[in-house]
Wavefront OBJ file of the C-alpha trace (Angstrom):
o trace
v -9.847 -10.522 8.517
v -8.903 -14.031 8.414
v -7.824 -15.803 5.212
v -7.799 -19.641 5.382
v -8.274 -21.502 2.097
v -7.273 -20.405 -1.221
v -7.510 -21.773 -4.843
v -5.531 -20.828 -7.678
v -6.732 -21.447 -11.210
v -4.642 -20.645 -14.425
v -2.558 -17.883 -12.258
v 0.891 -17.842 -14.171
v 2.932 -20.929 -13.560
v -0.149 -22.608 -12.076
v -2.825 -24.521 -13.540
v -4.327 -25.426 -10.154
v -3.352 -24.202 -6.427
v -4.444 -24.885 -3.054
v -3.027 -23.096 -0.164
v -4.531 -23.766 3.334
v -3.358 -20.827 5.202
v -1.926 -20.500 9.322
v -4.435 -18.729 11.535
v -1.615 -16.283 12.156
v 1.785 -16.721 10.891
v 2.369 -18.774 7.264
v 5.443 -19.570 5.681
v 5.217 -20.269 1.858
v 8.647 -21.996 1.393
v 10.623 -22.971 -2.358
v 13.405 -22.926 -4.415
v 14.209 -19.509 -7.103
v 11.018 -20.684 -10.059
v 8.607 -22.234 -7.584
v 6.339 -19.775 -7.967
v 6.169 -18.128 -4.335
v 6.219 -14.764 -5.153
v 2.430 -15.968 -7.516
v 0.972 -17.460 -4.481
v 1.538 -14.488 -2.634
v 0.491 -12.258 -5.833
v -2.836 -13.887 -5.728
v -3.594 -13.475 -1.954
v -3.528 -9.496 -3.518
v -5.386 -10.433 -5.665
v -8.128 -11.367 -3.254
v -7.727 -8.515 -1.408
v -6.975 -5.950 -3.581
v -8.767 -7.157 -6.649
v -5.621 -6.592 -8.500
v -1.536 -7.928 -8.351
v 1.201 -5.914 -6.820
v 3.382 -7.557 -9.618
v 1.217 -6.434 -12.689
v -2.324 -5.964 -13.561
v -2.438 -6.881 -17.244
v -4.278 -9.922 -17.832
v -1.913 -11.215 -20.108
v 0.795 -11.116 -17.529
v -1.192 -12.736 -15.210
v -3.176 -15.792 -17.176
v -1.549 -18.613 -17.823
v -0.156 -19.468 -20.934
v -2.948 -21.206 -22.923
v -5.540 -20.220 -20.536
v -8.528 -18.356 -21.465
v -8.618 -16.719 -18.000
v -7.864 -16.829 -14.598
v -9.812 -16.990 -10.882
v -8.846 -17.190 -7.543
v -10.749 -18.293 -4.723
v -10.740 -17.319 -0.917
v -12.661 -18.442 1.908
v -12.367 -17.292 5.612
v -13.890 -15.062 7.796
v -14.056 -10.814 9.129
v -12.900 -9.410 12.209
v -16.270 -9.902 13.590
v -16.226 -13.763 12.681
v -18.821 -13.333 10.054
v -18.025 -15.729 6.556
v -15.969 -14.352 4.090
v -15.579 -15.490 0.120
v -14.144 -13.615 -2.336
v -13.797 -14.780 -6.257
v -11.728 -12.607 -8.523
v -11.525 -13.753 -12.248
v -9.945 -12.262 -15.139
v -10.577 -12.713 -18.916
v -9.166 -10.832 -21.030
v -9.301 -7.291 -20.607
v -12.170 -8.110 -17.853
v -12.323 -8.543 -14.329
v -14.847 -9.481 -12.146
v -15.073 -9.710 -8.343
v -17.414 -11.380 -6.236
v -17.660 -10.706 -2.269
v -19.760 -13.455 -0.788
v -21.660 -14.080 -3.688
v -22.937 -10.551 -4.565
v -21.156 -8.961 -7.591
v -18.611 -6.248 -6.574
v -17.731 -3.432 -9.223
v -15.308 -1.990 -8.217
v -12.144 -2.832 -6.600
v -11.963 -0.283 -3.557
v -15.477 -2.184 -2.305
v -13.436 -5.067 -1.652
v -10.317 -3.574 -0.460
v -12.642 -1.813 2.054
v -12.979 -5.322 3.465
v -9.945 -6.600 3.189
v -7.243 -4.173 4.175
v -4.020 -5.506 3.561
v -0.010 -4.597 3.049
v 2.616 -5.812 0.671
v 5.518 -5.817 1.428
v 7.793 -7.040 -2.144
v 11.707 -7.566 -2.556
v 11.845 -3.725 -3.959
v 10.185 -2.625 -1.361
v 13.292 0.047 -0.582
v 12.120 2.220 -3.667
v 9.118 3.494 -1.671
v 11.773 6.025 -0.183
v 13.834 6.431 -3.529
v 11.875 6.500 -6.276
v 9.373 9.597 -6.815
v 6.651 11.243 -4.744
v 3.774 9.649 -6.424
v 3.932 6.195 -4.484
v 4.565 7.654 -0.685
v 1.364 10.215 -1.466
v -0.797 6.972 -2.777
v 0.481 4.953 -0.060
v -1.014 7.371 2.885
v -4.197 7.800 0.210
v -4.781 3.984 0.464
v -4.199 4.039 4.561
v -6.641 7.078 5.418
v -8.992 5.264 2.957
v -9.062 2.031 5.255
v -9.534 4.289 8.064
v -12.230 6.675 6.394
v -13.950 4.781 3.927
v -15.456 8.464 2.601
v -11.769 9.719 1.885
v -11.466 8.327 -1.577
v -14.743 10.186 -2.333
v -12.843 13.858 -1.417
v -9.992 12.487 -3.082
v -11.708 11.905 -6.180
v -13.874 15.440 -5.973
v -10.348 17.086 -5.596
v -8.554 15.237 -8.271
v -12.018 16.148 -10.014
v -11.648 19.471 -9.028
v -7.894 19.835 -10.483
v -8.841 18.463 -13.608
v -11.158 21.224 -14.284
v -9.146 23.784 -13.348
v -6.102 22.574 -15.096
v -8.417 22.491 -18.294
v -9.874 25.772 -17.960
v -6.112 26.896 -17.673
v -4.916 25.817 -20.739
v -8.619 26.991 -22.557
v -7.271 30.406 -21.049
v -10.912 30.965 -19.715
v -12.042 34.055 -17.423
v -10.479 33.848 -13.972
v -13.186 33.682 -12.207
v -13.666 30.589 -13.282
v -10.569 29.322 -12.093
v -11.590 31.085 -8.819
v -14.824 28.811 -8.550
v -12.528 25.730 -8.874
v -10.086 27.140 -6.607
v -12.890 26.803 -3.935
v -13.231 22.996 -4.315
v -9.320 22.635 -4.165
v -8.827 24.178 -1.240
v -11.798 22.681 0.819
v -10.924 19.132 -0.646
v -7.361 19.906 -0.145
v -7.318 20.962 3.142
v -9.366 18.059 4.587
v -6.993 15.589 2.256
v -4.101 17.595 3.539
v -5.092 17.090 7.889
v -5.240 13.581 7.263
v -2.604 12.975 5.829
v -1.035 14.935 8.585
v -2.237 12.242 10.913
v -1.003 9.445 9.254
v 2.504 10.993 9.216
v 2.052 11.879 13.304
v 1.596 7.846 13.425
v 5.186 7.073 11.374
v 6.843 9.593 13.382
v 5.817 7.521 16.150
v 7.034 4.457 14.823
v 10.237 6.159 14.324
v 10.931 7.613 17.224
v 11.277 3.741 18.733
v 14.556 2.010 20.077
v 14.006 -0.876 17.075
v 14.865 2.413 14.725
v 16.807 4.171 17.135
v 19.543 1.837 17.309
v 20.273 1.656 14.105
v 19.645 5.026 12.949
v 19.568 7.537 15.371
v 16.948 10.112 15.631
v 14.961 10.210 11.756
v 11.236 11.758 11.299
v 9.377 12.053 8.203
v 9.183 15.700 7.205
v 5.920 16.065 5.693
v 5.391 18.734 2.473
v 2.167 19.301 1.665
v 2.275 20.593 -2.061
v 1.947 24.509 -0.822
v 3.185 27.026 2.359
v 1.959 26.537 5.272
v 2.171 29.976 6.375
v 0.372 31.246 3.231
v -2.171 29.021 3.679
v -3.451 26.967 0.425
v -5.958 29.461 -1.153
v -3.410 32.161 -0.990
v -0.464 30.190 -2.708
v -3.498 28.770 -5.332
v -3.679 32.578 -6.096
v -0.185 33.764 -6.234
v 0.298 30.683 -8.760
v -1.762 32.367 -11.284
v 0.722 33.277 -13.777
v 3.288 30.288 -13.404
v 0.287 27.812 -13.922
v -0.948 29.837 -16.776
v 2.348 29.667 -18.381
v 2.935 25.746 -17.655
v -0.482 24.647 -18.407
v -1.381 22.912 -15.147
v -1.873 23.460 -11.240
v 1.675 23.491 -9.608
v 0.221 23.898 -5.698
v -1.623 21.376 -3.810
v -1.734 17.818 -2.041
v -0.691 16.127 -5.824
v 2.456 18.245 -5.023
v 3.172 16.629 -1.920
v 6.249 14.232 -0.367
v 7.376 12.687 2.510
v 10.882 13.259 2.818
v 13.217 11.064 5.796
v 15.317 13.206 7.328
v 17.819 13.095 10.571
v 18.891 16.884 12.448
v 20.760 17.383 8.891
v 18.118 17.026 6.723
v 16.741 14.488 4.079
v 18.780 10.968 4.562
v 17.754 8.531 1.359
v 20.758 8.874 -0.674
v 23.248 7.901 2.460
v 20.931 4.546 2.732
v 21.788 1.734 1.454
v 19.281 -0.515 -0.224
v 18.984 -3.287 2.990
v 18.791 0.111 5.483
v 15.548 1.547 3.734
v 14.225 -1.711 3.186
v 14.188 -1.741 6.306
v 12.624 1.318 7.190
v 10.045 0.625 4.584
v 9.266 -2.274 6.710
v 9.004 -0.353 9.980
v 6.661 2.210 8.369
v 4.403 -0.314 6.586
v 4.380 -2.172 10.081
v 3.235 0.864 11.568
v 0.550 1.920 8.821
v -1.007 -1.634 9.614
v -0.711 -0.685 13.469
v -2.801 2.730 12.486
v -5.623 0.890 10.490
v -6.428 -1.423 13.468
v -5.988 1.389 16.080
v -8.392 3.282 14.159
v -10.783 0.544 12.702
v -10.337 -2.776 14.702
v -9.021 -4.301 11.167
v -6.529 -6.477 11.208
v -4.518 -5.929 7.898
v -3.419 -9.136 6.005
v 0.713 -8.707 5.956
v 2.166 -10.115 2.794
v 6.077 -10.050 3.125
v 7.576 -11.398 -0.015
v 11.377 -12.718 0.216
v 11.848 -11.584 3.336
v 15.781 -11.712 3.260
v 16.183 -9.990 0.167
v 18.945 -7.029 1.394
v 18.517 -7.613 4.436
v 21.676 -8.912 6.804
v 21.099 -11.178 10.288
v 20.103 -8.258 11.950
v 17.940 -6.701 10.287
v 15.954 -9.939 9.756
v 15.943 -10.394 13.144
v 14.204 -7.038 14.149
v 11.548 -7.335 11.053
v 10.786 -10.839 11.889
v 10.528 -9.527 15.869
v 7.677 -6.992 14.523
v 6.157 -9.512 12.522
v 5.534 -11.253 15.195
v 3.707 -8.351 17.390
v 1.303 -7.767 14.215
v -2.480 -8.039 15.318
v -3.135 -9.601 11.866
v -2.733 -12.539 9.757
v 0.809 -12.628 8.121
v 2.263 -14.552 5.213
v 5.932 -14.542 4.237
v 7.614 -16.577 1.537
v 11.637 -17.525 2.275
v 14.020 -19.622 0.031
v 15.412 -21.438 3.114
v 13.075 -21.437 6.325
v 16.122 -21.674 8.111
v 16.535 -18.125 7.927
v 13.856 -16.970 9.991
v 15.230 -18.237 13.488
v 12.918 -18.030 16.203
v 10.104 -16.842 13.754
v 9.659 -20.384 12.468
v 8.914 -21.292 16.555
v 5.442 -19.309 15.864
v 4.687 -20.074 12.330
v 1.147 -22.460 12.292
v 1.888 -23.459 8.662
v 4.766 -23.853 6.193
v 3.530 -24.584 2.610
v 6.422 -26.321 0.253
v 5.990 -25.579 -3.764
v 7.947 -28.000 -5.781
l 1 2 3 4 5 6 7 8 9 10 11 12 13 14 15 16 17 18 19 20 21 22 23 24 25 26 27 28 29 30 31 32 33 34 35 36 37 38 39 40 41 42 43 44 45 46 47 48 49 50 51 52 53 54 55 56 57 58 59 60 61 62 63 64 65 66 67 68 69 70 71 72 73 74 75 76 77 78 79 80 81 82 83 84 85 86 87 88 89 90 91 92 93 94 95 96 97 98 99 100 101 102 103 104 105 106 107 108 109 110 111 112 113 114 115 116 117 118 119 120 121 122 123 124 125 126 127 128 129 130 131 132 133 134 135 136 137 138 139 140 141 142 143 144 145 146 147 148 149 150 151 152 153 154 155 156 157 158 159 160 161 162 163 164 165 166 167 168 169 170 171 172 173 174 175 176 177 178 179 180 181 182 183 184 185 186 187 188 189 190 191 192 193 194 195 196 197 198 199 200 201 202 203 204 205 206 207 208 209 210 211 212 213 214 215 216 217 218 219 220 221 222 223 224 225 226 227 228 229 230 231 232 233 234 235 236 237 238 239 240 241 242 243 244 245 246 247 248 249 250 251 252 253 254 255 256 257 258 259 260 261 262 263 264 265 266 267 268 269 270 271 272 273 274 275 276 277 278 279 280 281 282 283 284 285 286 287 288 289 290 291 292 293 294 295 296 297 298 299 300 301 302 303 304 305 306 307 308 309 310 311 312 313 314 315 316 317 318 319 320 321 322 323 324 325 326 327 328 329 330 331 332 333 334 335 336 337 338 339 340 341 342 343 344 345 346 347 348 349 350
């Protein structure tokens, strides 16, 4: 996917926006108030059909505004036109994909893959489970565009059962649904699996390495593996019956970073797993076009947030090796060294 025009409407600080965007690398350059971390929220927007900053539409529509649209024109991977329109009024959004009428969001995301990288982007690794199992969610469902349809007959699946627990109904009931979990979960549970093979990959490289030693992402799937899923489902019985919901399955599971000691977040500091959030996010993007041919839009917002010389150094050095279009913003420009030798288009806001 290629971006290269976007307008802004009634986004926030801005009543009007136009961004005409590098065919690779884009710099979107101003001082703390400009508003660079909006232009970048509404390239998400256009991708995602929704902000990485917040969703609400009274966050996101300027003040006085009865709504809010952005624009994008550009083209696919196989050169074909692309235009997306995503407006919000009030409590209502609508998306538009070349002209036909999308309804729902994970249409367009299908054809726009992209990853966000934001200045908190170090709480991916210390904040809870919930974001590092949606994160590999979203990648598999770039890869397989059928995944979030499992995904949703599990989660479907779990719902049921959780409510048929706390209606105390016949077991066998709960046996029917155990079924679904465990051939939803499995499949859920391999690819994931695969995903995690990829950012053990990534980490296994000098660029980590160096700074780091030897780290891996130790992979818990929400059950034992030895037991197998269906028998730990089982042996739950009584513990779910007295807690009211499922307590085994891939809605369980975690990625924890570990070194030959074990787990390693709380010895991090906040520039370090930055900066592993960056590697793994770089190598997600890797996976998608390995698998797919996509090439994921990269959205890097303040890029030297935490981060010292070095470490902007080696993130800017993968930035550069991404197959796919990349946009950064940067209070001073200055700070991306040689980066700024390969950038096709910096973009001042006042």
């Amino acid at each position: 996917m290629l971006l290269k025009t976007i307008q802004v409407n009634n986004l926030r600080c801005f009543e009007r926006l136009d961004l005409t965007l590098g065919k690779k690398n884009t710099v979107i350059s101003g001082g703390n108030g400009a508003g660079k971390t909006t232009a970048l929220e509404a390239l998400s927007l256009v991708c995602q059909g929704k902000s990485f900053v917040s969703n609400r539409s009274g966050d996101l529509v300027r003040k006085g505004s009865p709504g809010m649209s952005v624009i994008a024109a550009g083209e696919t991977d196989r050169n074909d036109p692309l235009n997306i329109h995503v407006r919000k009024k009030g409590v209502k959004t609508e998306i538009f994909l070349n002209g036909s009428s999308v309804t729902k969001a994970s249409e367009l995301a299908r054809n726009a893959p992209s990853i966000v990288i934001t200045s908190h982007a170090a709480t991916l690794l210390t904040e809870g489970p919930d974001k590092r199992r949606t994160l590999l969610d979203k990648t598999m469902f770039h890869v397989e565009p059928s995944y979030i349809e499992e995904w949703k007959k599990y989660r479907h699946a779990l719902r049921q059962r959780n409510q048929s627990i706390q209606g105390r109904s016949l077991r066998k009931i709960h046996r029917a649904w155990n079924e679904q979990l465990v051939f939803f979960g499995e499949e859920i549970n391999k690819k994931r699996e695969d995903i995690v093979l990829r950012l053990n990959t990534e980490l296994k490289t000098e660029k980590v390495s160096k700074f780091f030693g030897e780290l891996y992402f130790r992979y818990l799937p929400g059950w034992d593996r030895e037991k197998g899923y269906r028998l730990c489902l089982s042996q739950a019985w009584e513990k779910d019956t007295q807690l009211g919901y499922t307590t085994v399955g891939p809605h369980r599971a975690d990625l924890a970073l570990c070194d030959k000691n074990g787990p390693v977040v709380r010895n991090l500091s906040g520039g370090q797993s930055k900066y592993l959030v960056c590697v793994v996010l770089f190598g997600l993007a890797k996976y998608i076009f390995e698998k797919t041919a996509k090439k994921p839009l990269i959205l890097v917002d303040d890029i030297a947030a935490e981060l010292d010389d070095v470490f902007i150094s080696s993130v800017l050095d993968m930035l550069l090796m991404q197959e796919g279009q990349v946009v950064l913003t940067s209070i001073r420009p200055t700070e991306l060294a040689d980066f700024s030798k390969n950038v096709d288009a910096v973009l001042q806001l006042d």
